[in-house]
KEFI-875796 format. One line per 8 residues: number of its first residue (from 1); their letters; for each residue x, y, z of C-alpha. Coordinates in steps of 0.02 Angstrom, whole numbers, plus 50000, padded with zeros to 5 digits. Layout:
N
NUM) A) X:Y:Z; ...
This chain:
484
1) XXXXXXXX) 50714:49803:51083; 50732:49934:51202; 50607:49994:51322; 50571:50147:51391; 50469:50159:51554; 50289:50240:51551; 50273:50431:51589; 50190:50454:51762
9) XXXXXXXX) 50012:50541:51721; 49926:50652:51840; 49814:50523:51887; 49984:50477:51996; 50016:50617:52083; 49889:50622:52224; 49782:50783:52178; 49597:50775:52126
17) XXXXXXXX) 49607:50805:51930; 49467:50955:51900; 49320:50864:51798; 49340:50859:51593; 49259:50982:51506; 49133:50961:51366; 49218:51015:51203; 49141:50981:51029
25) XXXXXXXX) 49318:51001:50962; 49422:50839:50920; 49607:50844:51011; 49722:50848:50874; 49794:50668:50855; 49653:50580:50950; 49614:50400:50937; 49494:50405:51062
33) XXXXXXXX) 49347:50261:51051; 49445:50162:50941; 49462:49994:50981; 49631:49915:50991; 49599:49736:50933; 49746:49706:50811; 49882:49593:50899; 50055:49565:50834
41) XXXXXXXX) 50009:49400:50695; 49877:49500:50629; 49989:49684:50590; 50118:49572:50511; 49969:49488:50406; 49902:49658:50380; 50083:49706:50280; 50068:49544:50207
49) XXXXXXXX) 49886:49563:50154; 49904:49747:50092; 50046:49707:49980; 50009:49547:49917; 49865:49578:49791; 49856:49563:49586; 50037:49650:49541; 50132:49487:49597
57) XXXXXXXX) 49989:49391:49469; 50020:49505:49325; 50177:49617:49324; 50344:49504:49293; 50285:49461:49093; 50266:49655:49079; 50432:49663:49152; 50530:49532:49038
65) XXXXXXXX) 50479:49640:48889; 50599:49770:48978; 50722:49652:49044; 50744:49494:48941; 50850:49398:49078; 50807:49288:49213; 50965:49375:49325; 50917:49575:49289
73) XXXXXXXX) 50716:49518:49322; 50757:49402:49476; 50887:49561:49522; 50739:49706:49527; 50626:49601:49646; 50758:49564:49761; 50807:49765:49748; 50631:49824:49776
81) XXXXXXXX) 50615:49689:49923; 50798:49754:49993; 50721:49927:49970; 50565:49907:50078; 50642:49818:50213; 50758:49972:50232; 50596:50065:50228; 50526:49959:50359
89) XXXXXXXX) 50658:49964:50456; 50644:50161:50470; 50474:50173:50481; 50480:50072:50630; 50576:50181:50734; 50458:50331:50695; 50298:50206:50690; 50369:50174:50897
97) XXXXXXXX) 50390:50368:50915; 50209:50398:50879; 50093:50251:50908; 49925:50337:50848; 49830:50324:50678; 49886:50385:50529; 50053:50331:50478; 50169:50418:50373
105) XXXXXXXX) 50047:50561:50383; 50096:50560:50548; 50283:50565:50521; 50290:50669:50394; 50197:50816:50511; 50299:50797:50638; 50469:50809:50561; 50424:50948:50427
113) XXXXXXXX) 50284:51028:50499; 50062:51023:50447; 50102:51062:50251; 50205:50921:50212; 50079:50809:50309; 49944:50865:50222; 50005:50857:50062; 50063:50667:50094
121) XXXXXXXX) 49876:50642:50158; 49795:50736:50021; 49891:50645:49882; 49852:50479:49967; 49684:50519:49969; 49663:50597:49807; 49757:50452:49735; 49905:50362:49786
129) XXXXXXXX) 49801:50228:49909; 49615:50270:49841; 49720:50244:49688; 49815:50093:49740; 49624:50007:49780; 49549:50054:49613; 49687:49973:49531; 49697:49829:49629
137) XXXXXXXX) 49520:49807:49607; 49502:49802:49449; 49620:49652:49439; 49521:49590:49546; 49369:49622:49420; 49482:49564:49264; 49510:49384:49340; 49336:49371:49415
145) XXXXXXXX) 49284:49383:49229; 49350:49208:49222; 49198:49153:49316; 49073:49283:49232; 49125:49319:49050; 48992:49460:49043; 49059:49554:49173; 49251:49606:49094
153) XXXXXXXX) 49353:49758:49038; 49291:49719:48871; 49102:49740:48902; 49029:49911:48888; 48873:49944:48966; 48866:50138:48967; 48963:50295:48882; 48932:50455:48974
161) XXXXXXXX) 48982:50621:48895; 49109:50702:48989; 49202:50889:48974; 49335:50842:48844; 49267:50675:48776; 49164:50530:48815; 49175:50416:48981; 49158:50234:48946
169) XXXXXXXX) 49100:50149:49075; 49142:49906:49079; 49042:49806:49167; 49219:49747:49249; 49242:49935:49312; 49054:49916:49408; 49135:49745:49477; 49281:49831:49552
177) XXXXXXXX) 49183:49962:49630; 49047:49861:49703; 49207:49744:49791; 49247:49909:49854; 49098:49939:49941; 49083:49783:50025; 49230:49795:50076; 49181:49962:50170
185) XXXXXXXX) 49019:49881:50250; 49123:49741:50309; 49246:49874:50394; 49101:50007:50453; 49038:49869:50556; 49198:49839:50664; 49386:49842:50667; 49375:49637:50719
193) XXXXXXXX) 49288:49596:50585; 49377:49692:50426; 49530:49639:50505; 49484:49452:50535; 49409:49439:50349; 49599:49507:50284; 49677:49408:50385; 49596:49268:50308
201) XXXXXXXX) 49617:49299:50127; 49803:49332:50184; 49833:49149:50243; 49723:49070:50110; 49833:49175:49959; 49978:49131:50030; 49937:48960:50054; 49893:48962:49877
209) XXXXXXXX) 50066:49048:49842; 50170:48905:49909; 50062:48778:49823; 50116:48871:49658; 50292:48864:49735; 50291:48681:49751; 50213:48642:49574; 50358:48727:49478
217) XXXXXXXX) 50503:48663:49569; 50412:48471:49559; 50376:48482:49372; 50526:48602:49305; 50467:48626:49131; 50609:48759:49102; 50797:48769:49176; 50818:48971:49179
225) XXXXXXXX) 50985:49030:49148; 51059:49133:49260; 51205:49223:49200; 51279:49382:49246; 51295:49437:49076; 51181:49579:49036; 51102:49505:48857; 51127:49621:48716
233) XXXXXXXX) 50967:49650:48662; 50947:49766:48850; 51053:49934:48771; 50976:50041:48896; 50995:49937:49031; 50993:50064:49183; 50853:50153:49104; 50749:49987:49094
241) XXXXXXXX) 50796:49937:49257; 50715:50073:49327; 50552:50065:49222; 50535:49876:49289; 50560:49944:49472; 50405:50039:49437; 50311:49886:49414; 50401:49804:49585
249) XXXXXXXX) 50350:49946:49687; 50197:49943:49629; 50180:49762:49701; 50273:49799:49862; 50138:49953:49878; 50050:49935:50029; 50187:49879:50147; 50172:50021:50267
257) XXXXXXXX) 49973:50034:50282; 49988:49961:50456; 50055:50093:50514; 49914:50204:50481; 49789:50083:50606; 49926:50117:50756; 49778:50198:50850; 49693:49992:50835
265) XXXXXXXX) 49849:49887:50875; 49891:49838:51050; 50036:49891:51110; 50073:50000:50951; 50256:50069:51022; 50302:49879:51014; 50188:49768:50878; 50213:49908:50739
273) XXXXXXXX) 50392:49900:50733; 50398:49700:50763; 50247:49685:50615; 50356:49801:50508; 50500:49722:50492; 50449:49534:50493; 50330:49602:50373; 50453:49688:50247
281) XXXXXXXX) 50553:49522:50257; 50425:49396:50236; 50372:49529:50063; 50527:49500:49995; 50533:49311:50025; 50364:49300:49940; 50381:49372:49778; 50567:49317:49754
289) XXXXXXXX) 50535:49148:49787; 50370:49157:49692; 50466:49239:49540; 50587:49080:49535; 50452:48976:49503; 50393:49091:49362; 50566:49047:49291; 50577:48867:49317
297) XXXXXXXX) 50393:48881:49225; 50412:49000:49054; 50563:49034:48961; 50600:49205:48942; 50515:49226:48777; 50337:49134:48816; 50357:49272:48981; 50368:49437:48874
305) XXXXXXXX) 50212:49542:48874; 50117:49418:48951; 49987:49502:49076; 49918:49351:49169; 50102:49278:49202; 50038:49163:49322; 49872:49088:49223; 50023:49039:49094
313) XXXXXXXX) 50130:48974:49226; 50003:48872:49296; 49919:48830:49125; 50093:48768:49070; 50143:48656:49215; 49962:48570:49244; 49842:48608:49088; 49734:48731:49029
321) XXXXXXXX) 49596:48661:49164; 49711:48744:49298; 49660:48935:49237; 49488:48914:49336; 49627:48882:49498; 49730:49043:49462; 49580:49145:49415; 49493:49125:49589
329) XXXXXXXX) 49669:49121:49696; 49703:49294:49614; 49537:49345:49646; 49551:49304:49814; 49714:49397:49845; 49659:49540:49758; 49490:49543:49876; 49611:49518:50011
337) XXXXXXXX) 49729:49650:49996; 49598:49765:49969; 49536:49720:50147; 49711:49760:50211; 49706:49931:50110; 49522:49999:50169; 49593:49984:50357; 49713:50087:50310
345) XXXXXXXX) 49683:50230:50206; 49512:50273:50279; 49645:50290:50449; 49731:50418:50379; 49565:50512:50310; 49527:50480:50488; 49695:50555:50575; 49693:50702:50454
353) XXXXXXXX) 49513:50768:50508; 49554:50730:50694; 49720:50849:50679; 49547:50980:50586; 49637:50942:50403; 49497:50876:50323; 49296:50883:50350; 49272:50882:50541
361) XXXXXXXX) 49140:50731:50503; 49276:50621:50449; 49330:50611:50623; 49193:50542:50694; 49192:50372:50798; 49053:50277:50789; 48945:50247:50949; 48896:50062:50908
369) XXXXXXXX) 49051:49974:50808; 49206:50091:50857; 49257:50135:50692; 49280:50273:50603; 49145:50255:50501; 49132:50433:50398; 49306:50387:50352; 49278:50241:50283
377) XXXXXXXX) 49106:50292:50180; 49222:50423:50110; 49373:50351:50061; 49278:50171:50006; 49148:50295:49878; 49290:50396:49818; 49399:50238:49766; 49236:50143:49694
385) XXXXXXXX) 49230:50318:49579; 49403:50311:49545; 49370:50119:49478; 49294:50204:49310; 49411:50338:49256; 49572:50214:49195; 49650:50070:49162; 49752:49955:49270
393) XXXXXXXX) 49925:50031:49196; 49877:50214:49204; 49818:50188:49375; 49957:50111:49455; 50102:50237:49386; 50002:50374:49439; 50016:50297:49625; 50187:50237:49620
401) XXXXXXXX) 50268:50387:49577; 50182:50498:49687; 50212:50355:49837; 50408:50346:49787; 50407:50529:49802; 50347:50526:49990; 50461:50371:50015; 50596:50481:50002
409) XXXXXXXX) 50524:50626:50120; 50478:50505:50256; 50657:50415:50237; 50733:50590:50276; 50623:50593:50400; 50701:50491:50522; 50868:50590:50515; 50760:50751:50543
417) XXXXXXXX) 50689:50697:50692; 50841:50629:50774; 50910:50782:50747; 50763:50912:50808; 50655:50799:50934; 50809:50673:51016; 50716:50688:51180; 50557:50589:51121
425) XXXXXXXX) 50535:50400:51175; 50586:50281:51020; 50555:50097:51105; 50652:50036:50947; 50771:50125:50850; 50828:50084:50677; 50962:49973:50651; 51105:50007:50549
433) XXXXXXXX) 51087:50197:50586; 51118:50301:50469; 51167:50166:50333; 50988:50100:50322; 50872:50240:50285; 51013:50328:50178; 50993:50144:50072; 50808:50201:50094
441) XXXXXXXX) 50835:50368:50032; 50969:50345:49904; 50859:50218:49806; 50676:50266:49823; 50772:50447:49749; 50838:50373:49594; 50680:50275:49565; 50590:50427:49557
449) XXXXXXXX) 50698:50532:49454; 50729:50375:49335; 50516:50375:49311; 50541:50570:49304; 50653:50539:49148; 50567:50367:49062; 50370:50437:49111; 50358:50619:49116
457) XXXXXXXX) 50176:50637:49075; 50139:50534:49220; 50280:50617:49330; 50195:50763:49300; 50019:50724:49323; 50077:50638:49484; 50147:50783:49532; 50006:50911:49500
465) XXXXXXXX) 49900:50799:49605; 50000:50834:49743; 50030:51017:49711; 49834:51033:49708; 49810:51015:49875; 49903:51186:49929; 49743:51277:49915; 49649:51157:50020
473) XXXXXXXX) 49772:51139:50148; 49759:51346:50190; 49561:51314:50171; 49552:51184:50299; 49697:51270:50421; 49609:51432:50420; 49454:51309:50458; 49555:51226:50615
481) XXXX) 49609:51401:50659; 49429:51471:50680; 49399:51327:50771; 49513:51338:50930
């Protein structure tokens, strides 16, 4: 990678620097008393982590009921893995531009201006990664059920009365949201330990991963055929492609949350690009590999509609008795990308309402543990809330069409800041320039317009959410404003 030497500060230049003055205002972009305690193993564990939760568990039997072949399933996860890496590959260059907390957020602002930023940040907060956490936890709730039958989707315990119906409230819902909270304590309390507990649950899931791996290539209850031949019974095979990438993009969500802790990695202008990529790769690797052994477990047919894909796998290969195995390994990944995810969204709640684009208290470091705790309380209470208002399904196409769609803003990204800022430091610039992010670009855009086409209603909800936050972003600038 190339380096770029340090800019000489004042501090340098032999005259007396005048004393600070007091300010209750927060410098836009600060990270100041944050702790950077997040080395190089631990970022690329933290894409890992984030990314690796229940979709790998539970999405390719929902696929196969789109794409009944082993080739057109095996070719979308090696698509949405290509995908990403281009993505990280980008990001990486921008992530070296501007080391501090917050991300895409971050990008996004800087090549379009506050508005775009905001609205990224808004949605994110609103839904796409509060979103992503709800969803991801109640997976985690539906296979910690295993353990404690009374506490599943299928258990009501309450039914509030809501404007325009009733709410019903499972005792698998109250599960997800209480994970959520602990989660939050466990990441009020310090950087070192929210990041040593996902980094944890990273190794141990993957662990359990390859042990899966192993298993199906030993016993190799099915030979899948692999044919280039697209099978007959797929008419609207582009169209179907495209709904399955939904489902893979759902499971590579989270790839890029390490960028938004850049303000707690050392040596951010180096580690986040290095984390990024290896990262994006190892992603890729994972669920490919992990996806072959689905194959050389379940024929196509036992695979179709099947939600808990990997119970059956298992189940198949070494006996019923192995479900209790699955159940807590995909608890434990689900726990553990959560960990990964709490990091980084209540970051970016954090970087918005340092740049005075969100509640000033959100901003706040705390004096004891160095973290941004308001952030966190925030963005861990709003996700626990966001546990009872859906299912798994309507919660995850809500966030991965309104992530695609800033995909393809912060892939554009890159070209608009070569082009208007080519004086600022990149330590690592992308490679394959211009090829890559246009790959970036060029995919992430029909993936969108193919969910535009195949899910409107959920397009268009998506969508709205976004749109909402116009009026709150002039609230909160005519807020900043007042405050300068």
């Amino acid at each position: 990678m190339k380096t770029y030497p340090q800019q000489l500060s004042s501090a340098g230049s032999g005259l007396a620097a005048p004393p600070p003055t007091p300010s209750p205002k927060v410098q836009k972009g600060s990270d100041e008393g944050l702790v950077r305690a997040i080395g190089l193993n631990s970022a690329v564990l933290m894409v890992l982590g984030a990314a690796v939760g229940s979709g790998i568990f539970l999405t390719t039997g929902v696929m196969a009921t789109y794409l009944p072949s082993v080739t057109l399933l095996l070719t979308a996860w090696v698509a949405g893995g290509l995908l990403v890496l281009t993505g990280g590959l980008t990001y990486a260059e921008m992530g070296s531009m501007y080391p501090r907390s917050g991300g895409l957020y971050v990008f996004l602002n800087e090549a379009y201006g506050p508005l775009t930023g905001f609205l990224f940040g808004w949605a994110s907060l609103l839904v796409v990664i509060t979103g992503s956490v709800a969803a991801v936890a109640i997976g985690f709730a539906e296979y910690f059920s295993f353990f404690f039958p009374t506490l599943s989707m299928q258990n009501e315990i309450a039914r509030i009365t809501v404007p325009g119906g009733a709410l019903s409230i499972k005792a698998g819902q109250l599960v997800g949201a209480v994970s959520i909270i602990i989660l939050g304590i466990i990441n009020y309390v310090g950087v070192r330990s929210g990041n040593a507990l996902q980094a944890t649950l990273t190794i141990l899931k993957i662990t359990a991963l390859v042990g899966l791996l192993v298993l199906a290539f030993a016993v190799q209850r099915v030979e899948p055929v692999f044919t280039p031949v697209i099978p007959p019974e797929v008419p609207r095979t582009a169209a179907a492609f495209g709904v399955a990438m939904v489902a893979v993009m759902w499971t590579y969500e989270g790839w890029y949350y390490v960028a938004f802790a850049s303000g707690e990695i050392k040596n951010p202008s180096q580690t986040l690009p290095r984390a990024l990529i290896i990262g994006t790769f190892g992603l890729m690797l994972i669920y490919v590999v992990i996806n072959a052994a689905y194959f050389y477990s379940l024929s196509i047919s036992e695979m179709q509609g099947v939600e808990r894909i990997a119970e059956k796998a298992v189940s198949e290969l070494a006996g019923a008795g192995a479900g209790s195995l699955v159940a807590s390994t995909v608890a434990v990944s689900t726990f553990g990308c959560n960990a990964a995810a709490v990091i980084g969204m209540s970051r970016i709640c954090y970087a918005m309402a340092a740049d005075g684009m969100f509640f000033r208290v959100a901003s706040r470091v705390h004096p004891v543990y160095r973290t941004p705790h308001v952030a966190i309380l925030i963005t861990c209470g709003w996700s626990a809330l966001l546990t009872l208002t859906g299912t798994y399904e309507q919660l995850f196409t809500y966030v991965t069409f309104a992530s695609v769609l800033f995909f393809v803003a912060g892939g554009l990204a890159i070209f608009k800041l070569r082009w208007s800022k080519p004086d600022v430091p990149r330590p690592y610039r992308t490679w394959g320039y211009p090829v890559v992010p246009a790959i970036f670009v060029i995919g992430c855009g029909a993936l969108v317009y193919n969910t535009l086409i195949e899910r409107p209603t959920e397009s268009i909800v998506g969508l709205g959410l976004v749109l909402l936050g116009i009026p709150f972003y002039w609230y909160w600038r005519k807020e900043s404003e007042q405050c300068r």
